[in-house]
N, CA, C and O of each residue as an XYZ file, in Angstrom:
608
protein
N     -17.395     26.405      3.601
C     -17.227     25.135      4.286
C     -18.576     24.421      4.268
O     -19.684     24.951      4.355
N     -18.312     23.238      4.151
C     -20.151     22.200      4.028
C     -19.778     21.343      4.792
O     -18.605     20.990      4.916
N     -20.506     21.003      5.258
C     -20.734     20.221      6.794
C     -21.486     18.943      6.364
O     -22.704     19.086      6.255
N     -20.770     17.210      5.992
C     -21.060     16.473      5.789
C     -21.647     15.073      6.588
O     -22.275     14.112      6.145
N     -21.123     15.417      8.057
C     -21.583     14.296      8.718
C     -21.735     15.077     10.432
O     -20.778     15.146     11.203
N     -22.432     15.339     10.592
C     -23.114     16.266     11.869
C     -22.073     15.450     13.007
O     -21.123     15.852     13.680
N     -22.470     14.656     12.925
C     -21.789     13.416     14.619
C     -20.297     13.144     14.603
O     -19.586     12.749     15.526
N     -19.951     13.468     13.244
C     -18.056     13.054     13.624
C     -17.805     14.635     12.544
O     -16.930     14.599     11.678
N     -18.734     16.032     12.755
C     -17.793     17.060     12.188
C     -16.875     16.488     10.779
O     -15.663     16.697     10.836
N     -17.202     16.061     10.025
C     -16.486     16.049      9.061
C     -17.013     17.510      7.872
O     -18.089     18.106      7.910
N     -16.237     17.674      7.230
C     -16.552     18.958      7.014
C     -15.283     18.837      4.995
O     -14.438     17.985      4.722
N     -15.715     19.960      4.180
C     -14.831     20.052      3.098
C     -15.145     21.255      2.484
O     -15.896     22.195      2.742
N     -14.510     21.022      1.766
C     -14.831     22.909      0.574
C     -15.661     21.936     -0.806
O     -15.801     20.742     -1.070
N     -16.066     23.247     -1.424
C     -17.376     23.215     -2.455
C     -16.142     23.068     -4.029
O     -16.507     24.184     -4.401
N     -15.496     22.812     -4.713
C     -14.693     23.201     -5.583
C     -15.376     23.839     -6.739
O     -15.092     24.982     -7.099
N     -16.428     22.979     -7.421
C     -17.426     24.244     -8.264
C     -19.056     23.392     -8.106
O     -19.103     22.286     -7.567
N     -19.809     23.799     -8.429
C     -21.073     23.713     -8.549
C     -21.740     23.325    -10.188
O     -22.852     22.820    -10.342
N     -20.523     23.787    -11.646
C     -20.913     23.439    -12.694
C     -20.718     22.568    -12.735
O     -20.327     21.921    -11.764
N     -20.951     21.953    -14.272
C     -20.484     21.154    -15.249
C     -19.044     20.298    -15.510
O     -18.241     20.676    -16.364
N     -18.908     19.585    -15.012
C     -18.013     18.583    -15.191
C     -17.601     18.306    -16.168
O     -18.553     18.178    -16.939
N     -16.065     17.988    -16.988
C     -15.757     18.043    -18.024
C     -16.376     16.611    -19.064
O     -16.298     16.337    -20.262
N     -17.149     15.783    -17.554
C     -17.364     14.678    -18.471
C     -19.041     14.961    -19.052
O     -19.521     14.317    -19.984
N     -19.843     16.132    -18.239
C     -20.855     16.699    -18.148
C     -21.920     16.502    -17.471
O     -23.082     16.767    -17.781
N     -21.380     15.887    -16.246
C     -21.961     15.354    -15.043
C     -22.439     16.562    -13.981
O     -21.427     17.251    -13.852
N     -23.382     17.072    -13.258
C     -24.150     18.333    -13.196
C     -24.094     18.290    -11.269
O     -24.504     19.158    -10.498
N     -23.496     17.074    -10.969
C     -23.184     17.193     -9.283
C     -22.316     18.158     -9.007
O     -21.441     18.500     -9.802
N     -22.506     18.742     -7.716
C     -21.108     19.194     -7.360
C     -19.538     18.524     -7.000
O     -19.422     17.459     -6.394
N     -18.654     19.138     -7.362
C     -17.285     18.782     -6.459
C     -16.897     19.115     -5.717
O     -16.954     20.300     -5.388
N     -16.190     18.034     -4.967
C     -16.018     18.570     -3.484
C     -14.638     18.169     -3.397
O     -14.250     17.362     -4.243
N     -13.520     18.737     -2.206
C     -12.652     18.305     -2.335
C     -12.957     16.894     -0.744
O     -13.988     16.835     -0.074
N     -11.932     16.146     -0.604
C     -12.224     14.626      0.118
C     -12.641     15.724      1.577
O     -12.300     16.875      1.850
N     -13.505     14.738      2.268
C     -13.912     15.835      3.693
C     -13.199     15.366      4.457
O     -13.013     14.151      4.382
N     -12.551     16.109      5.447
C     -12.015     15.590      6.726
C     -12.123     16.025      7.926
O     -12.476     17.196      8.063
N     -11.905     15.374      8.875
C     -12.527     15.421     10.311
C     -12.197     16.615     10.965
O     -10.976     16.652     10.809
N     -12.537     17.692     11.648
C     -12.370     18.315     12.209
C     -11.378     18.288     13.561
O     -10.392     19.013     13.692
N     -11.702     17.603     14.240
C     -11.160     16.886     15.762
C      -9.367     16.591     14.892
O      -8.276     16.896     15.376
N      -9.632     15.936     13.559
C      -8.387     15.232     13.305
C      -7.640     16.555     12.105
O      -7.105     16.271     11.033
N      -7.743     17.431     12.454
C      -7.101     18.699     11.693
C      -6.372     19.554     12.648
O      -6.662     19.792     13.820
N      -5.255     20.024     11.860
C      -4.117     20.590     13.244
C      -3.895     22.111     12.024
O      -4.097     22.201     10.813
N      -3.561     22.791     12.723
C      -3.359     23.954     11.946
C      -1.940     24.252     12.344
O      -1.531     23.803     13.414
N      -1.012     25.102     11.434
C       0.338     25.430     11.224
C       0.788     26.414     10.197
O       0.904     26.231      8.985
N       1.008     27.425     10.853
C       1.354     29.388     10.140
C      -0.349     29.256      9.144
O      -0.548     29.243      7.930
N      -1.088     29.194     10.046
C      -2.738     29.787      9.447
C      -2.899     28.770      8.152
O      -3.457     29.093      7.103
N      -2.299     27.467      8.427
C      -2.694     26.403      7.455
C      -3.034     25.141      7.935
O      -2.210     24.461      8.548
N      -4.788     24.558      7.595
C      -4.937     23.758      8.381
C      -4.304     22.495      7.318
O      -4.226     22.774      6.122
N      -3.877     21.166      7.773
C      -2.986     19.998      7.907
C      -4.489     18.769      8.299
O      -5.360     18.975      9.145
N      -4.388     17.682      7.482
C      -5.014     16.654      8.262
C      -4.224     15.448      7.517
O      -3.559     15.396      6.482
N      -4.585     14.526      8.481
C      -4.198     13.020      7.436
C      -4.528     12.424      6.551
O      -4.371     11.204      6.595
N      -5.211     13.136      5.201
C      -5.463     12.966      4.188
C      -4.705     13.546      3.290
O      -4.744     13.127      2.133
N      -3.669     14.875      3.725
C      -3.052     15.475      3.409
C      -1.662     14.649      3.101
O      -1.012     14.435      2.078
N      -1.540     14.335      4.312
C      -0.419     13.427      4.385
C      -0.505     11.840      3.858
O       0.448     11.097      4.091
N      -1.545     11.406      3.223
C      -2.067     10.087      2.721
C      -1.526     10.496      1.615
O      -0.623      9.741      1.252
N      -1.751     11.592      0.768
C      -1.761     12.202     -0.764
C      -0.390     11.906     -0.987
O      -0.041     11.162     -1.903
N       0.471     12.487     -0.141
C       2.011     12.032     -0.249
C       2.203     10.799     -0.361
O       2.445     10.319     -1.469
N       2.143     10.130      0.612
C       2.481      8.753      0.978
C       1.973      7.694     -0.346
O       2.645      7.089     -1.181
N       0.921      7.751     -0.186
C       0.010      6.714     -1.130
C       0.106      7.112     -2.698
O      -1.010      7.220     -3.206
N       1.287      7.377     -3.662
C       1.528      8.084     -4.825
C       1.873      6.236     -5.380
O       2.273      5.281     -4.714
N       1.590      6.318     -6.503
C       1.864      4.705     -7.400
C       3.084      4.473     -7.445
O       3.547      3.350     -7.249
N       3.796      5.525     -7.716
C       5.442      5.333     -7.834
C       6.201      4.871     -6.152
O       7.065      4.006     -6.010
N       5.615      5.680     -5.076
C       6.186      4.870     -3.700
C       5.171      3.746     -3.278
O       5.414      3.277     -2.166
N       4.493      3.415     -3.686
C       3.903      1.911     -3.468
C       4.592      1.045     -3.830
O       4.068      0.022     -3.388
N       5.493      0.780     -4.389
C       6.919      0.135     -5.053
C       7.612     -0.211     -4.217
O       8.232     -1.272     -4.293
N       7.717      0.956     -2.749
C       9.011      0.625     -1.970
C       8.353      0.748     -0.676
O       9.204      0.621      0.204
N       7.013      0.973     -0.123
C       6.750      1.226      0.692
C       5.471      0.005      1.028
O       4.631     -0.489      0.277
N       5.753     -0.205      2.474
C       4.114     -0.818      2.790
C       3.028     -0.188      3.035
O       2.051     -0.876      3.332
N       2.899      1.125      2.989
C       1.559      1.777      3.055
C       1.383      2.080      4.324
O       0.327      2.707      4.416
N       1.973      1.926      5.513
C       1.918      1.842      6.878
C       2.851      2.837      6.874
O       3.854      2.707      6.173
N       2.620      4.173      7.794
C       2.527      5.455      8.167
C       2.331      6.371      9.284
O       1.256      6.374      9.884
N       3.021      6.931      9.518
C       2.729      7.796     10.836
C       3.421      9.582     10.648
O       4.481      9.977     10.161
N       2.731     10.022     11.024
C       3.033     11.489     11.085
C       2.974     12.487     12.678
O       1.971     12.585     13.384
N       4.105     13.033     12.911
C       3.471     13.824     13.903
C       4.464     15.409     13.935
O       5.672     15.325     13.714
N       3.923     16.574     14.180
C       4.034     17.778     14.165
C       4.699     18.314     15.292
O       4.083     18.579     16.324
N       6.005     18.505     15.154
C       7.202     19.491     16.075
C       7.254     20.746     16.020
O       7.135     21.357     14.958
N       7.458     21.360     17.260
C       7.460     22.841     17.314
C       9.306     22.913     17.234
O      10.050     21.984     17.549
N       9.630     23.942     16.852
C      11.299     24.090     16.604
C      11.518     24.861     17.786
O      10.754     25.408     18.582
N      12.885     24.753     17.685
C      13.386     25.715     18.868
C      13.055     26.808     19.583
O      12.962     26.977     20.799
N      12.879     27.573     18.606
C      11.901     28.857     18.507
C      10.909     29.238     18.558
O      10.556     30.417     18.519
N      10.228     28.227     18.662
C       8.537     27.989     18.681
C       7.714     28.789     17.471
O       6.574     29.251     17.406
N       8.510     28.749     16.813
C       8.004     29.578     15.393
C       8.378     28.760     14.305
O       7.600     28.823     13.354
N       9.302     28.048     14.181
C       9.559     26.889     13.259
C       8.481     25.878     13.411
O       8.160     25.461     14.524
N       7.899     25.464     12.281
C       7.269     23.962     12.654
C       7.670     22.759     11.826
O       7.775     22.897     10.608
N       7.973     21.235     12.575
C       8.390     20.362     11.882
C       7.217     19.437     11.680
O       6.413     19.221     12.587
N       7.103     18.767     10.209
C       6.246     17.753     10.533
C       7.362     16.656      9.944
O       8.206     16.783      9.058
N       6.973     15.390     10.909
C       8.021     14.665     10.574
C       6.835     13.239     10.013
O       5.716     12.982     10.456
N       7.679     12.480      8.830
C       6.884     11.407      8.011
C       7.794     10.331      8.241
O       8.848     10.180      7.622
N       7.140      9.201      9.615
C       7.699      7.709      9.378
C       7.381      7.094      8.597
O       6.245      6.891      9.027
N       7.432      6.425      7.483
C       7.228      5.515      6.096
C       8.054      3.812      6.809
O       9.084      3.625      7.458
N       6.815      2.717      6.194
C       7.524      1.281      5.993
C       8.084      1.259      5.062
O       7.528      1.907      4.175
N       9.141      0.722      4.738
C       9.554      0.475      3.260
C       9.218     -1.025      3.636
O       8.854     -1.445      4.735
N       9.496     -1.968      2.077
C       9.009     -3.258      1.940
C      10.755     -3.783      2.511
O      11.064     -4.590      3.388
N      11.319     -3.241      1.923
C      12.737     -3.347      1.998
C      13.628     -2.093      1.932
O      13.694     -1.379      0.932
N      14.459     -1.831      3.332
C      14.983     -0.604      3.609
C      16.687     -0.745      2.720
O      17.391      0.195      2.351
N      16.859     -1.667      2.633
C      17.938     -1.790      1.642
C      18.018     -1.333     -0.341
O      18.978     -1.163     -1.092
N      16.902     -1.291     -0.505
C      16.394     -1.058     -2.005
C      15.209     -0.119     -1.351
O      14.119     -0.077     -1.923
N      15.359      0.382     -0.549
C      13.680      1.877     -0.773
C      14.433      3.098     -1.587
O      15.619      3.058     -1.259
N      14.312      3.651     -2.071
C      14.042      4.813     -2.882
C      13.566      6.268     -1.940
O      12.579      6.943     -2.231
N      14.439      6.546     -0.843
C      14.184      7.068     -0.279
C      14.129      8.794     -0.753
O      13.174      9.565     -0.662
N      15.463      9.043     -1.258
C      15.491     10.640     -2.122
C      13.967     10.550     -3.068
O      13.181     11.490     -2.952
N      13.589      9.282     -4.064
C      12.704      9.686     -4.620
C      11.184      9.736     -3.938
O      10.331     10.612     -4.077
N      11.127      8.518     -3.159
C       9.875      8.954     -2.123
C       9.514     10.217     -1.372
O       8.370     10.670     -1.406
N      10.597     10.838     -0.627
C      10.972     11.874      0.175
C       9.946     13.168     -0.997
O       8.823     13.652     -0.854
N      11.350     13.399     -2.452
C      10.606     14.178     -3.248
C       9.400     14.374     -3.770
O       8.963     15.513     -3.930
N       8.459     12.875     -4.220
C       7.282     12.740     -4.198
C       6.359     13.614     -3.178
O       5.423     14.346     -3.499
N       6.810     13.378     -1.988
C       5.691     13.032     -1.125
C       5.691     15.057     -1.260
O       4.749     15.768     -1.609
N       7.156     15.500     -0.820
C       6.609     16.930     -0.971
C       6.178     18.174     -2.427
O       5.839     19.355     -2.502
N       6.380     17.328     -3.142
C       5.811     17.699     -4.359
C       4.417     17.580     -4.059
O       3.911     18.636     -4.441
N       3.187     16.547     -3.379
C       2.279     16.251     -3.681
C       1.830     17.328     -2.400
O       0.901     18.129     -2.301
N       2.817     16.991     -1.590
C       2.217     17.883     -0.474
C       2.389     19.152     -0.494
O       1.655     19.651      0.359
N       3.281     20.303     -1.303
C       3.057     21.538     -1.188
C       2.061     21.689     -2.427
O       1.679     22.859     -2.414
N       1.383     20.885     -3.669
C       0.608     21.063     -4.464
C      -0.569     21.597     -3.720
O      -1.215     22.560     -4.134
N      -0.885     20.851     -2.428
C      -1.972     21.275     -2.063
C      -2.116     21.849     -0.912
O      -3.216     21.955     -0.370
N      -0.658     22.429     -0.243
C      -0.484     23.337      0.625
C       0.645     24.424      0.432
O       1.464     24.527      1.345
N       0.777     25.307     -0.754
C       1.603     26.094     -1.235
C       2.009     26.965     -0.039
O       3.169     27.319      0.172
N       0.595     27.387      0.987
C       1.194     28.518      2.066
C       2.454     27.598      2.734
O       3.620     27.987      2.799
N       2.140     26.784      3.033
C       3.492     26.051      3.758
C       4.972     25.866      2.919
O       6.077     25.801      3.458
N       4.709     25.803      1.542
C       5.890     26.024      0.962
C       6.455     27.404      0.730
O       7.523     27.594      0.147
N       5.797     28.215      1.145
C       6.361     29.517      1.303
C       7.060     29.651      2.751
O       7.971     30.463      2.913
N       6.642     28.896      3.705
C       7.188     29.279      4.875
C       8.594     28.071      5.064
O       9.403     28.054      5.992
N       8.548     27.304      4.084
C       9.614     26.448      4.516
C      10.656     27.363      3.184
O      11.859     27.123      3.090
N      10.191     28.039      2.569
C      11.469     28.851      1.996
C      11.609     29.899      2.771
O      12.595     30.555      2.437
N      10.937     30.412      3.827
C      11.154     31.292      5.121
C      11.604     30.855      6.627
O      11.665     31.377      7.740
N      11.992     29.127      5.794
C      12.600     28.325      6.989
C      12.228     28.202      8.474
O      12.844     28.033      9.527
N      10.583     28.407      7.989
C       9.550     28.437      9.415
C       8.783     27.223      9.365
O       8.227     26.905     10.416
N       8.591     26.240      8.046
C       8.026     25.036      8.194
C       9.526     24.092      7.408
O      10.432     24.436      6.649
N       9.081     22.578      8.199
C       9.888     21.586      7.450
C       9.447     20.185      7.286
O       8.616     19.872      8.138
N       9.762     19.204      6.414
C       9.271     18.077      6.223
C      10.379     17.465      6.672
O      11.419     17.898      6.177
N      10.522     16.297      7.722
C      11.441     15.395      7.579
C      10.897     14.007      7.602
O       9.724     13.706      7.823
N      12.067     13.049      7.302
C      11.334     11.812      6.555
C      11.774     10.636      7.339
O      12.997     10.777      7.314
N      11.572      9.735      7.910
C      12.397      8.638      8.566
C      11.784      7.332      7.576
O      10.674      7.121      7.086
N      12.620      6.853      7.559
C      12.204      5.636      7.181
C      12.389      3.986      7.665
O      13.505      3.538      7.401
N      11.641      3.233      8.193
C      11.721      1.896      8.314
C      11.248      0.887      8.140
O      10.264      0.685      7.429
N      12.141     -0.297      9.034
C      11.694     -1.808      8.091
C       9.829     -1.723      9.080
O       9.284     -1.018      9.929
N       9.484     -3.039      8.166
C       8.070     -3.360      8.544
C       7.790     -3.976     10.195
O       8.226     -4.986     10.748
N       6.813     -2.817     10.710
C       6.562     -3.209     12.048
C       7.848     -2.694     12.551
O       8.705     -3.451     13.008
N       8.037     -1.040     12.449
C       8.867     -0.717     13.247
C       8.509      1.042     13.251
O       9.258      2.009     13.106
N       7.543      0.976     13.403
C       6.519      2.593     13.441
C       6.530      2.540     14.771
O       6.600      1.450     15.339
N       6.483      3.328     15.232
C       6.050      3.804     16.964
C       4.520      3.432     17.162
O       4.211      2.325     17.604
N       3.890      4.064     16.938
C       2.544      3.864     16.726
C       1.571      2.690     16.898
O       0.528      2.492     17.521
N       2.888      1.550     15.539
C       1.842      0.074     15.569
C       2.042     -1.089     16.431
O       1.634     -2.248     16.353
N       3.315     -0.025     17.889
C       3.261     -1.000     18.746
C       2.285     -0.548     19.945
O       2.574     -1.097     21.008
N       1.189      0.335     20.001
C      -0.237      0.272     20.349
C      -0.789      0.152     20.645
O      -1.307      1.268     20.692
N      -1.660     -0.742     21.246
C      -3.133     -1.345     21.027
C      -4.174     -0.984     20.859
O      -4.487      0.017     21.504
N      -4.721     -1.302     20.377
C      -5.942     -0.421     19.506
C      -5.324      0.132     17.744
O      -4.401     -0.291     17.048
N      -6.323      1.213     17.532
C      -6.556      1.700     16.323
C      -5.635      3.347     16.474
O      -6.035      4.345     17.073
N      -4.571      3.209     15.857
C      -3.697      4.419     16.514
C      -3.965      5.582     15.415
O      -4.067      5.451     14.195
N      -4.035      6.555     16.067
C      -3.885      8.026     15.366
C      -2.477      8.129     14.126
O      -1.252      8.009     14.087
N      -3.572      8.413     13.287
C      -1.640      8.404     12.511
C      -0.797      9.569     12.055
O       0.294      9.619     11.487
N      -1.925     10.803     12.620
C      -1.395     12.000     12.583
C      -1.051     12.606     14.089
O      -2.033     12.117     14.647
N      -0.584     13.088     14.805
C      -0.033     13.534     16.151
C       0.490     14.703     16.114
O       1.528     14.878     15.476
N      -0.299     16.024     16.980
C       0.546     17.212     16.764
C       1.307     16.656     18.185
O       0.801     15.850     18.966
N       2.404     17.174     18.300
C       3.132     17.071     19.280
C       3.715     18.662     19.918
O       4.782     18.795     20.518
N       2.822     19.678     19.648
C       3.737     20.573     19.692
C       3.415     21.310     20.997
O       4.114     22.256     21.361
């Protein structure tokens, strides 16, 4: 773990230290994210960059306004966990919801496989809501709202 900004804990992993395929001699890092704003779920930590990766794909920029909210359910059992994804569409009549939906968890178990093991152990789940513009929970507000929320 490397520790990038002392005062807001932002923090990331090292990915390698060589040679870059373009032959650039910096290190890579993967994007850093906030500590305070990281939630952990079955020994996997979750932040809203995680959930940006989904959302923000070229193909759902098509149907979506980019405006977003996420927040994290405990299941019945308290061993299930839900995270649930509100999405704007531009238009809820023409959104592409099956293909957004699939996107987003394609992008998101790419880079959280432990969680796709537990949602084939039916202990994690993604669900998806979708609506028209200016109808997020969140962006009725004031202020600068959290767009990730564990709720559990």
């Amino acid at each position: 773990m490397l520790r990038i900004h002392c005062d807001t804990v932002e923090r990331t992993v090292v990915i390698s230290r060589g040679k870059g395929g373009c032959g650039r001699t910096h290190m890579q890092i993967y994007t850093p994210q906030r500590e305070e704003e990281t939630f952990w779920a079955h020994g996997t930590p979750m932040n809203r960059v995680d959930v940006e990766r989904g959302v923000f794909q070229r193909e759902n920029m098509e149907y979506l306004t980019g405006e977003y909210e996420a927040f994290l359910y405990a299941g019945d059992d308290q061993e299930k966990t839900l995270l649930r994804v509100s999405m704007e569409c531009k238009d809820l009549s023409s959104c592409d919801r099956e293909g957004v939906s699939e996107r987003f968890r394609k992008s998101f178990y790419s880079w959280k496989p432990s969680l796709q093991k537990k949602q084939e152990e039916n202990l994690f789940e993604i669900g998806f809501n979708f609506v028209p513009p200016k109808g997020l929970e969140l962006s009725r507000l004031p202020g600068r709202p959290k767009r990730f929320v564990d709720r559990r």
